[in-house]
C-alpha positions in Angstrom: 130.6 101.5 80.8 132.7 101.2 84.0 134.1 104.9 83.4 130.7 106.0 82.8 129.2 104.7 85.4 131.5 105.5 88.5 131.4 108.9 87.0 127.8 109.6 87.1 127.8 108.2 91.0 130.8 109.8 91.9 129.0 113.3 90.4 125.9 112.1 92.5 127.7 111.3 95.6 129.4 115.1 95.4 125.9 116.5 94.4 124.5 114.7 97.5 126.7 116.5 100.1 125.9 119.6 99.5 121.9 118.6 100.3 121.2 120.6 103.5 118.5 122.8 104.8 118.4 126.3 102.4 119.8 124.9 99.4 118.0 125.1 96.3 117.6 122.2 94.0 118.4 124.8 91.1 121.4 124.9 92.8 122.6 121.2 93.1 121.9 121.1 89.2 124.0 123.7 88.4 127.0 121.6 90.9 126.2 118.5 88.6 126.9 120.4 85.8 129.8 121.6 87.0 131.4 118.7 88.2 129.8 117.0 84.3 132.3 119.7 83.0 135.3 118.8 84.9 135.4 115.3 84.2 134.6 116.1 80.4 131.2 114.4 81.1 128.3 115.0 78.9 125.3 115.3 81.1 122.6 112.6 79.5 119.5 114.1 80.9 119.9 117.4 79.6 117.7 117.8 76.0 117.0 114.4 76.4 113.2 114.6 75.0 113.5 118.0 76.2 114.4 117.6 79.5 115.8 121.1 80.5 117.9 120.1 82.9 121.4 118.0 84.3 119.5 116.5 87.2 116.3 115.1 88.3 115.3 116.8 91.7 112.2 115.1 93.0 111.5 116.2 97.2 109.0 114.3 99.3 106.1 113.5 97.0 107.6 113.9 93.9 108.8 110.7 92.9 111.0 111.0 89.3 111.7 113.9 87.0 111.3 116.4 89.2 112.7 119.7 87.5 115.1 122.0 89.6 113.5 125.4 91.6 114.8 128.0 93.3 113.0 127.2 96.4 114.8 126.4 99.7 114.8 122.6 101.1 113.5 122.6 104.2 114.8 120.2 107.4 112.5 117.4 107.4 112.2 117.0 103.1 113.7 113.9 101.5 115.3 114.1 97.9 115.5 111.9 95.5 118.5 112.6 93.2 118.9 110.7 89.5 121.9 111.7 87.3 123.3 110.0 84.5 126.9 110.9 82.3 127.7 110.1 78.4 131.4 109.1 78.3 132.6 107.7 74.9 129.9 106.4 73.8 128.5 104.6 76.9 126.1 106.0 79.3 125.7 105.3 83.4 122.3 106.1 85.8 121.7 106.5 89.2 120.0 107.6 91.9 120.1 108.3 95.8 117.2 109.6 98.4 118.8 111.8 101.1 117.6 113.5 104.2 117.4 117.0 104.4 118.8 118.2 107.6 117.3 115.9 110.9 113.9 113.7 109.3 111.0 112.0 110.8 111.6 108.3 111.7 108.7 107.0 108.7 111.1 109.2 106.2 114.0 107.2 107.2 112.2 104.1 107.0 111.2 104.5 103.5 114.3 105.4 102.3 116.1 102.6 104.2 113.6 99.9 102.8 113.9 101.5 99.1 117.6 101.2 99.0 117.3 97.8 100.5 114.5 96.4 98.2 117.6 97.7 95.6 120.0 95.6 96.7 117.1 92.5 97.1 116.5 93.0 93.2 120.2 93.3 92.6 120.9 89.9 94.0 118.6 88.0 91.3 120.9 89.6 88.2 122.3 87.0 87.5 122.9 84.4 84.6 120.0 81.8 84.5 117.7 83.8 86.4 114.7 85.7 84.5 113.5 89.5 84.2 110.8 88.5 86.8 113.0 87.5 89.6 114.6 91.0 89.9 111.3 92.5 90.0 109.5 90.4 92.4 112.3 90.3 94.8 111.5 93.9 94.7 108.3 94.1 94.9 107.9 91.3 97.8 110.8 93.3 100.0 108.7 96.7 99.8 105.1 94.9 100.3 106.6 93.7 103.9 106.6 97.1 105.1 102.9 98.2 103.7 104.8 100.3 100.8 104.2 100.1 97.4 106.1 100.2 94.1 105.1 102.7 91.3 104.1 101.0 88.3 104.4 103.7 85.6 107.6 104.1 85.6 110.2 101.8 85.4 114.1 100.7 85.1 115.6 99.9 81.8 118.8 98.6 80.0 121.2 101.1 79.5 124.6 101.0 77.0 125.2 102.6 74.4 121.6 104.2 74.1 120.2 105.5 78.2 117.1 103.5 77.5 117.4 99.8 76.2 115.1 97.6 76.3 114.0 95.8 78.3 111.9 97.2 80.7 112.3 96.4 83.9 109.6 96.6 86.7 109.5 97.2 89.9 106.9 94.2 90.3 106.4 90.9 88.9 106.2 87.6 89.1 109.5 85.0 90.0 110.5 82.7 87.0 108.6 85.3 84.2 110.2 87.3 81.3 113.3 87.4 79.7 116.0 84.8 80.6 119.1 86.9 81.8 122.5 86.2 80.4 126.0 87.0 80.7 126.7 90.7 79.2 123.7 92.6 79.7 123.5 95.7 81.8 120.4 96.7 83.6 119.7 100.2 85.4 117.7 98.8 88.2 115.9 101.3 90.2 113.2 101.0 92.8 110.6 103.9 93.0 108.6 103.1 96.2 105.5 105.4 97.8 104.6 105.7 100.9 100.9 105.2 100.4 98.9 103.9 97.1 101.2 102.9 94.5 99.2 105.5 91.8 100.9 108.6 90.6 100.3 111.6 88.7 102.2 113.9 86.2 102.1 117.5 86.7 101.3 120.1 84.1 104.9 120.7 83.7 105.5 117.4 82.0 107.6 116.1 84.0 107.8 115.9 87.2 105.9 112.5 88.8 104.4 113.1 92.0 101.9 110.5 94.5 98.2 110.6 94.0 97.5 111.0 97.5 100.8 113.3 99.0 102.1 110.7 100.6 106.4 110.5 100.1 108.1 108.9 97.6 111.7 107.2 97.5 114.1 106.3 94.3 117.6 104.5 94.3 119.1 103.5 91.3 122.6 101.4 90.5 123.8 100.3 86.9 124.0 96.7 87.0 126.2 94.2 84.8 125.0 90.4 85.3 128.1 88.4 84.8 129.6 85.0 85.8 130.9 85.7 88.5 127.7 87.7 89.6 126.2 91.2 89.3 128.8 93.5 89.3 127.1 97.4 90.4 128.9 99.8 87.8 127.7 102.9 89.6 130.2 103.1 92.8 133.3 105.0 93.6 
């Protein structure tokens, strides 16, 4: 999983420099492709359910499976990125917000609390702990800025299969769920909205957007709880 893994973010870290103003997101899905390719990476979106494409483009209000256009990103739009790679047998997921071009001060707060409220639900993965400490160490990290976590859609186990169980939400309550042991690998992944928690999926599907229009932020990391602590997967 460790090859998967620093595969997928490595692809995702690539994908993500090429995110300026007048780029198309049909564009940075045909890069992760590409780079898929190179590395002799299947892409683990793509078909999956009938997804139609290598990677999940989701700008401002869209908050998850956000399908590629040819429209131009505009300076000022934040994009939310989620890849994932098959490499024998294993899979590995993740996901990045990133400016596009210079951003208002409230986008770069968002995106700076999401990736922290990651790393705050990261922290709890470890052996002993239960499913509800990663998810209200979350939750309670957002809820201190006024944000809120989307409650449709959640992270998962990931291994041999990109969706394991179990489910892992965003929100919860400390000392609740599943006791966590030694082994397991979790794709942990923070989807936080500006404004009312609520969502909406358009006609197309797929792609997840905010009720009320208000921005949306996503980071992901593959996590492995361990001994020694949680070890992220997804890194280069």
């Amino acid at each position: 999983m460790r090859v998967a893994c620093k595969t997928a973010y490595e692809i995702l870290t690539i994908v993500s420099e090429f995110v300026e103003p007048g780029i198309s997101t049909f564009e940075l899905d045909r890069i992760a492709a590409f780079e898929a390719s190179k590395r002799k990476a299947k892409c683990a979106f793509k078909g999956y359910h009938g997804y139609p494409s290598s990677l999940c483009c989701s700008p401002n209000s869209q908050v998850v499976h956000g399908l590629p256009t040819k429209d131009a990103l505009k300076s000022g739009d934040i994009l939310s990125l989620d890849f994932g790679v098959f490499i024998d047998d294993f899979y590995g997921d993740a996901a990045v917000t990133v400016p596009v071009g210079h951003v208002s001060s409230a986008a770069e707060r968002l995106m700076s609390v999401t990736k922290q409220s990651l790393h705050a639900g990261i922290e709890k993965a470890v052996p002993g702990n239960r499913l509800g400490d990663i998810s209200f160490a979350v939750q309670s990290f957002v809820e201190g800025y006024g944000y809120s976590v989307v409650r449709d859609f959640v992270g998962h186990g990931i291994g041999r299969n990109l969706h394991e169980d179990p489910q892992i939400p965003n929100y919860g309550s400390p000392g609740k769920g599943l006791k966590l042991k030694a082994g397991m690998v979790f794709a942990i992944e923070p989807m936080i909205n500006e404004k009312s928690h609520e969502v909406i999926v358009l006609d197309d599907h797929w792609t997840v957007v905010t009720s009320d229009g208000g921005l949306s932020a996503h980071f992901e990391h593959t996590v492995a709880i361990t001994d020694k602590g949680p070890e992220i997967l997804t890194h280069i």
